[in-house]
C-alpha positions as CSV (number, residue, x, y, z in Angstrom):
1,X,9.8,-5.3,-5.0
2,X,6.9,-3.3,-3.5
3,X,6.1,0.0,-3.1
4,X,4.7,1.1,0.0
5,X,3.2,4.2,1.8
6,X,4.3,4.9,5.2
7,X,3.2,7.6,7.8
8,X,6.9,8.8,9.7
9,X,10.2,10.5,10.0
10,X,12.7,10.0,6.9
11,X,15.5,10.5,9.3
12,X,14.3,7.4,11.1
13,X,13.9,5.4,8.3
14,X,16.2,2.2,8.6
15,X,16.9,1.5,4.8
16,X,20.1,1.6,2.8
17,X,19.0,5.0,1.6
18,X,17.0,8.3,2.1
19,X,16.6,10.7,-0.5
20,X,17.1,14.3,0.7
21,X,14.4,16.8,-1.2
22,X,17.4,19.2,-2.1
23,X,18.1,22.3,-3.8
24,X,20.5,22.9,-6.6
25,X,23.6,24.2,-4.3
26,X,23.3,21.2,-2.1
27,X,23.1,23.4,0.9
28,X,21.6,22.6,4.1
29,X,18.2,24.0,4.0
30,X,14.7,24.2,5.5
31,X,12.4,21.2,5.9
32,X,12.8,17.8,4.8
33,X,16.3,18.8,3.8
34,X,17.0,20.8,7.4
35,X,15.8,17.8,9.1
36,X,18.2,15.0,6.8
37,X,21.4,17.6,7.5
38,X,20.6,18.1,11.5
39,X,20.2,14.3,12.2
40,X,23.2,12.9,9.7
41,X,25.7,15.8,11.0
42,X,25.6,18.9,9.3
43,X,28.9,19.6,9.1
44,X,30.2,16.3,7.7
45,X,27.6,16.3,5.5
46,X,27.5,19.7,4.4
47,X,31.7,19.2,3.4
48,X,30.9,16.7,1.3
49,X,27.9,18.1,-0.8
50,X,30.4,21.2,-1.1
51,X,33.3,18.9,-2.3
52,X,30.0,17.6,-5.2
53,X,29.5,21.9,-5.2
54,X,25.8,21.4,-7.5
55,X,23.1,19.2,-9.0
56,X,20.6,21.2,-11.3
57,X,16.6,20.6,-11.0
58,X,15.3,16.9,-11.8
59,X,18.9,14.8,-11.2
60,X,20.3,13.4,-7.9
61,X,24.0,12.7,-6.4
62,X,24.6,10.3,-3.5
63,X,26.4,11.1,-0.2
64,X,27.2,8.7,2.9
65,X,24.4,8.9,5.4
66,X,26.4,9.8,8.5
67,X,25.0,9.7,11.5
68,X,21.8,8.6,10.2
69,X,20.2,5.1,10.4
70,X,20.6,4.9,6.4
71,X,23.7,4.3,4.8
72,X,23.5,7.1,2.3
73,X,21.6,10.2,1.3
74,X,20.2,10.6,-2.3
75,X,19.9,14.1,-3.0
76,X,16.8,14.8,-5.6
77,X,16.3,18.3,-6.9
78,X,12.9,19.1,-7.3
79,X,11.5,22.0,-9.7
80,X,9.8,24.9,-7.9
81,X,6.4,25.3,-8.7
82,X,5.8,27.7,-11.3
83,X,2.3,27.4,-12.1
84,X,2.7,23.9,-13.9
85,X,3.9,25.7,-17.3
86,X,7.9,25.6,-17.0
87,X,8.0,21.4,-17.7
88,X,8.1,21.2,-13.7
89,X,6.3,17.7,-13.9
90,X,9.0,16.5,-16.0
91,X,11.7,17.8,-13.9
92,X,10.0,16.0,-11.0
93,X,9.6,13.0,-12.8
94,X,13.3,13.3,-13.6
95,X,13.9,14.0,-10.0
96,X,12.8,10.7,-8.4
97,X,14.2,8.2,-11.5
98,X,17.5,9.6,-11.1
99,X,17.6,8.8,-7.3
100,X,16.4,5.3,-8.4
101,X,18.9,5.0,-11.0
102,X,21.4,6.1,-8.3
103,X,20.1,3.1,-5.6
104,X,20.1,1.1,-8.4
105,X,23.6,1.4,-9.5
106,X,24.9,1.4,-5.9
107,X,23.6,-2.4,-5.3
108,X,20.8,-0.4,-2.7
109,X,17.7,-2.7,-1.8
110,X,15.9,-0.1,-0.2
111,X,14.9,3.4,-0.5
112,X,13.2,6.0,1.3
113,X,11.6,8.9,-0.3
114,X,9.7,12.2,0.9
115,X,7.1,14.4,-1.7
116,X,9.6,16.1,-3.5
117,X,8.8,19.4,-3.9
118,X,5.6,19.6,-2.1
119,X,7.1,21.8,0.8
120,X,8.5,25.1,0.8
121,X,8.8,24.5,-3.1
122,X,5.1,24.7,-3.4
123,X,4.0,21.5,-5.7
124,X,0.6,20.7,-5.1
125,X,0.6,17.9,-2.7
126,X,-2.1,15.9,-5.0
127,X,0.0,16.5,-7.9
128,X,3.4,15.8,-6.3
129,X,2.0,12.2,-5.1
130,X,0.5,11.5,-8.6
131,X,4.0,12.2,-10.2
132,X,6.0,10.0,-7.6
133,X,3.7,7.3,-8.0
134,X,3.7,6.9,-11.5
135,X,7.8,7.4,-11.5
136,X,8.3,5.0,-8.7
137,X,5.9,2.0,-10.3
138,X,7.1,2.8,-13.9
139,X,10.5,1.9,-12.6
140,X,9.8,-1.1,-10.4
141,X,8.3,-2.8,-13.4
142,X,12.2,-3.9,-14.4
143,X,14.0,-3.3,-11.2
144,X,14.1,-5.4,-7.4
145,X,14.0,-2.5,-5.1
146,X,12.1,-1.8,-1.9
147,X,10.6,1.9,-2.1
148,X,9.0,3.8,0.7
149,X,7.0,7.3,0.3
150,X,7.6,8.9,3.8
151,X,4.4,10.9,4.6
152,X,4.6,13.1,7.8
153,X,1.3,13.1,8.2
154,X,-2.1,12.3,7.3
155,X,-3.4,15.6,6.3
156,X,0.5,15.7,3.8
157,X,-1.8,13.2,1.4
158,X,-4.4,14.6,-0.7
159,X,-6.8,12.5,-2.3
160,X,-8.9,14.6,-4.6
161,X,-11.8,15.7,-3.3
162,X,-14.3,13.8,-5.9
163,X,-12.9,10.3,-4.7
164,X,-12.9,11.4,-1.2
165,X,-16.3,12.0,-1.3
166,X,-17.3,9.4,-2.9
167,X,-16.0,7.3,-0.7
168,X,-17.8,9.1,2.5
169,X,-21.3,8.7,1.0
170,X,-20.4,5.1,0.4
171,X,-19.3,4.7,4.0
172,X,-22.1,6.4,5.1
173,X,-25.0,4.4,3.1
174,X,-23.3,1.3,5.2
175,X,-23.2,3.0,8.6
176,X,-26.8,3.8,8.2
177,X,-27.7,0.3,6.8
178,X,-25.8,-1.3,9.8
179,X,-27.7,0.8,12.3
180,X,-31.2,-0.5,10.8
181,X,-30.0,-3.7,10.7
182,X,-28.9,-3.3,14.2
183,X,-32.2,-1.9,15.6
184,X,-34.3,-4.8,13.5
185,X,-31.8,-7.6,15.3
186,X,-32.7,-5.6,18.5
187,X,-36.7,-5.8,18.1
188,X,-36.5,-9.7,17.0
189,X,-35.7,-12.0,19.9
190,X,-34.7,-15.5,18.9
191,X,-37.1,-17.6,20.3
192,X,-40.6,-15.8,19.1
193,X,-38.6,-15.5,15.8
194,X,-38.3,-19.4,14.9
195,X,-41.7,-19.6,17.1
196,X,-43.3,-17.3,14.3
197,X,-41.4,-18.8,11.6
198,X,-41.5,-22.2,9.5
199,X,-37.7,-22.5,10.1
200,X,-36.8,-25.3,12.3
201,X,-34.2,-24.9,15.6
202,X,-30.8,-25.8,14.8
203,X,-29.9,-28.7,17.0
204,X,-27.0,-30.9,17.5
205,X,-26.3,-33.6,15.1
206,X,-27.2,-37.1,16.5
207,X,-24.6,-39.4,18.3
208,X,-24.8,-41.8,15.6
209,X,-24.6,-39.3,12.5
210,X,-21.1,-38.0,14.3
211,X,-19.5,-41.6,14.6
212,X,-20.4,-42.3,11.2
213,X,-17.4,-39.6,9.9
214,X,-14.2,-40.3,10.8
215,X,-11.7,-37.0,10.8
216,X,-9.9,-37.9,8.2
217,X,-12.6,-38.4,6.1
218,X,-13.3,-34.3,7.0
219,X,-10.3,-33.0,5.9
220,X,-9.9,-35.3,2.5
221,X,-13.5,-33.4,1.8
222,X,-11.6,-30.0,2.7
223,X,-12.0,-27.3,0.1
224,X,-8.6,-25.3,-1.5
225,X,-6.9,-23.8,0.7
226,X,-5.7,-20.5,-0.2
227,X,-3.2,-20.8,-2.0
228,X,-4.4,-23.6,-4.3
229,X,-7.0,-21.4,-4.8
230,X,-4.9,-18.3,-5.5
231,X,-2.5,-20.0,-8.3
232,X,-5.7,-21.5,-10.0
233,X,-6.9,-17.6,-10.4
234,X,-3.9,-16.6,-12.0
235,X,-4.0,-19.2,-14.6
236,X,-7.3,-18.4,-15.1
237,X,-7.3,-14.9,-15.1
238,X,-4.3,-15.3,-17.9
239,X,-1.7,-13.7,-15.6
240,X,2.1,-15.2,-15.4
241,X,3.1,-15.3,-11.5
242,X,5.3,-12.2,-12.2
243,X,2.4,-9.9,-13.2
244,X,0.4,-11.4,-10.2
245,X,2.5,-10.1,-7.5
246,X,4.2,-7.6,-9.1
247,X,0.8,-6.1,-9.5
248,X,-0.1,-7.1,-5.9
249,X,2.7,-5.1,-4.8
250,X,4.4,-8.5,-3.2
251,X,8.0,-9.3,-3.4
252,X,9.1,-11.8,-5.6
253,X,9.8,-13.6,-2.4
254,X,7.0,-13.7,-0.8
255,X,5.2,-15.0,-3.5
256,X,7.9,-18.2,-3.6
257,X,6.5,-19.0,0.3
258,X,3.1,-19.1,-1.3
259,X,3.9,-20.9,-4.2
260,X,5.6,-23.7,-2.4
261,X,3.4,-24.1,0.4
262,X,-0.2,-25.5,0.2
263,X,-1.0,-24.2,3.0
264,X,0.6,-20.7,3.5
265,X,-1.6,-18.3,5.8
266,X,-1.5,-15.2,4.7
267,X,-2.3,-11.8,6.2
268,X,-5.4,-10.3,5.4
269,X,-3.6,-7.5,3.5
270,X,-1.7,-9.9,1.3
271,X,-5.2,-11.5,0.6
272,X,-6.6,-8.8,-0.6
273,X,-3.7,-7.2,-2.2
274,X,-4.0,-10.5,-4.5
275,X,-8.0,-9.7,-5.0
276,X,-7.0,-6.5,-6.2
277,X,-4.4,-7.7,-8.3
278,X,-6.5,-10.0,-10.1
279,X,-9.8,-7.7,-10.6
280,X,-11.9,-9.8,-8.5
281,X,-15.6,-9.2,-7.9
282,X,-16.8,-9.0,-4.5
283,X,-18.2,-12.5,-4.3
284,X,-14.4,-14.2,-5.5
285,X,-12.8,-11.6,-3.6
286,X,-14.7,-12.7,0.0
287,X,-14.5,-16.2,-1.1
288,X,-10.5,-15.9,-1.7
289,X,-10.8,-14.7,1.7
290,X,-12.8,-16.9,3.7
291,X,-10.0,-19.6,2.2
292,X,-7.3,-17.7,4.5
293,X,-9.7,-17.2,7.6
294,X,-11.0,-13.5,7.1
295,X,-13.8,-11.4,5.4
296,X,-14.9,-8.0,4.9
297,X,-17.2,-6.5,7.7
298,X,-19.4,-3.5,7.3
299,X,-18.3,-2.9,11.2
300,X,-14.9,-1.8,9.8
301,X,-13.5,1.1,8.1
302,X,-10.9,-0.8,6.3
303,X,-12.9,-3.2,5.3
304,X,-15.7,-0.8,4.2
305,X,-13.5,1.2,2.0
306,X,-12.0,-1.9,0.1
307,X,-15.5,-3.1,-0.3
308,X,-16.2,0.2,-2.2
309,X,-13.5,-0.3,-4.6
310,X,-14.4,-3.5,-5.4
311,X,-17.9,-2.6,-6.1
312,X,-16.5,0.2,-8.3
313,X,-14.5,-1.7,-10.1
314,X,-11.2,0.4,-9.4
315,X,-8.0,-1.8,-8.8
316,X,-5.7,0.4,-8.9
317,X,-3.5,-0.8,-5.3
318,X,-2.3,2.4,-4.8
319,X,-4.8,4.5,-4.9
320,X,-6.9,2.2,-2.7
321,X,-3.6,2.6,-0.5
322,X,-4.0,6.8,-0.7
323,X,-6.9,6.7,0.5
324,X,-6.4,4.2,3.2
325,X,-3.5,6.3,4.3
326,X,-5.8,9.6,3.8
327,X,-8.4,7.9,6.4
328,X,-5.8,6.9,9.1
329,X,-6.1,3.1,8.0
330,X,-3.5,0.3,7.4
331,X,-2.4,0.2,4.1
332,X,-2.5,-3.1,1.9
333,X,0.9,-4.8,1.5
């Protein structure tokens, strides 16, 4: 099942589980944690992590979720931040696989996490997201679970400051090239250009040419639609259906609509989710797309920004979805 990167409240989240950043006593305290006791019902809540009493640094221990949308509260400890020297990644690491294991074993389908530890416990934010990414993917290779990382905000995700930058010249080479391109459009009306040109007018096709193709004969000359197109590039990029979309970061599910219907429309995130899971170059990747209906425009920010990691080569769908988060865009699928 996917992984996915939401902007939000944990308390809100409507899933069968959110996982409480706690500390080792299970007490209410500030934070995420203060937030997840207030809206479930401190005092219920707080009697039954007392009746549990502790849970030491990178495990987890479930509780019902109370008043809260979610059905239960995974309680993670996090390490405090120490410098990086006192196995704190481990710990953290440690942290987010035993809530998983937790969900897991509870029959949960969905799961709601905050940064562990990059609060009051001082993880470095870019650290922290590297860590639960890594433990959240390693563990959805083998399991069917829907996992959420609950950012507050944008300015909670760091993208390091050598890919952020990179990204802003690339952005910025584009805006300037549309701008010339605008002001040359703007300097060459249409008429003096085909006037001065040995182009001919586009005109309308003749009367006779038109009767002379029936509508049927149109569509039997139609080119793949998308997904035809799509499960030919798995087989011949050597992937099995599974690795396709579990590297697309689609459900299992979802993939079955495309797989069974010829002509499945899919969103433009799910297009390009599968560009990305398959390494395509720019050229495949805008021809996948024109197959659904959509392309990449220069005029967008979205688009601008997947564009630049195509042309770098760098498929990795959640990083591209870190830094769409970091610049206020929609994430991929």
């Amino acid at each position: 099942m996917p992984f996915k990167i939401v902007k939000g409240d944990i308390t809100e989240m409507k899933v069968d589980a959110i996982v409480n950043a706690a500390n080792t006593t299970l007490k209410m305290g500030g934070g995420v944690c203060g937030a997840i006791f207030l809206k479930a019902g401190p005092e219920e809540l707080q009697k039954e992590c007392d009746e549990i009493h502790m849970c030491p640094e990178g495990s987890a221990v479930i509780t019902k979720g109370y008043r809260l949308k979610a059905k239960h509260i995974i309680h993670a400890v996090g390490p405090i931040w120490q410098g990086g020297h006192h196995q704190e990644e481990a710990k953290l690491r440690s942290a987010y696989e035993s809530a998983l294991n937790l969900a897991q074993s509870h029959d949960l389908e969905s799961v709601a996490f905050p940064l562990i530890s990059s609060g009051i416990y001082g993880y470095p934010k870019e650290e922290a997201l590297r860590v639960a990414r890594e433990a959240i993917t390693d563990f959805l290779e083998d399991a069917d679970l829907l996992v959420y990382l609950v950012i507050y905000d944008q300015k909670s995700l760091k993208i390091s400051a050598e890919r952020r930058s990179s990204i802003e010249k690339y952005l910025l080479e584009y805006y300037e090239h549309e701008q010339r391109r605008g002001l040359l459009k703007r300097k060459r009306e249409l008429p003096e250009y085909y006037a001065n040109s040995t182009l001919e007018v586009p005109s309308m096709a003749s009367e006779a040419s038109m009767e002379s193709i029936s509508l049927e004969d149109y569509f039997e000359k139609l080119e793949e639609t998308f997904s035809e197109r799509l499960l030919k590039l798995i087989d011949e990029k050597g992937y099995t259906d599974a690795q396709a979309y579990k590297k697309a970061n689609i459900s299992r599910q979802h993939f079955s609509k495309i797989r069974v219907d010829k002509d499945y429309k899919p969103s433009k995130t799910t297009a390009i989710s599968f560009a990305i899971a398959l390494e395509l170059n720019l050229d495949e990747t805008l021809d996948l797309l024109g197959r659904a209906g959509f392309t990449l425009s220069h005029s967008s920010q979205f688009d601008t920004i997947i564009e630049y990691f195509l042309v770098t080569k760098n498929y990795d769908i959640f990083e591209i979805n870190e830094s769409l988060f970091a610049y206020m865009q929609q994430t991929l699928t």
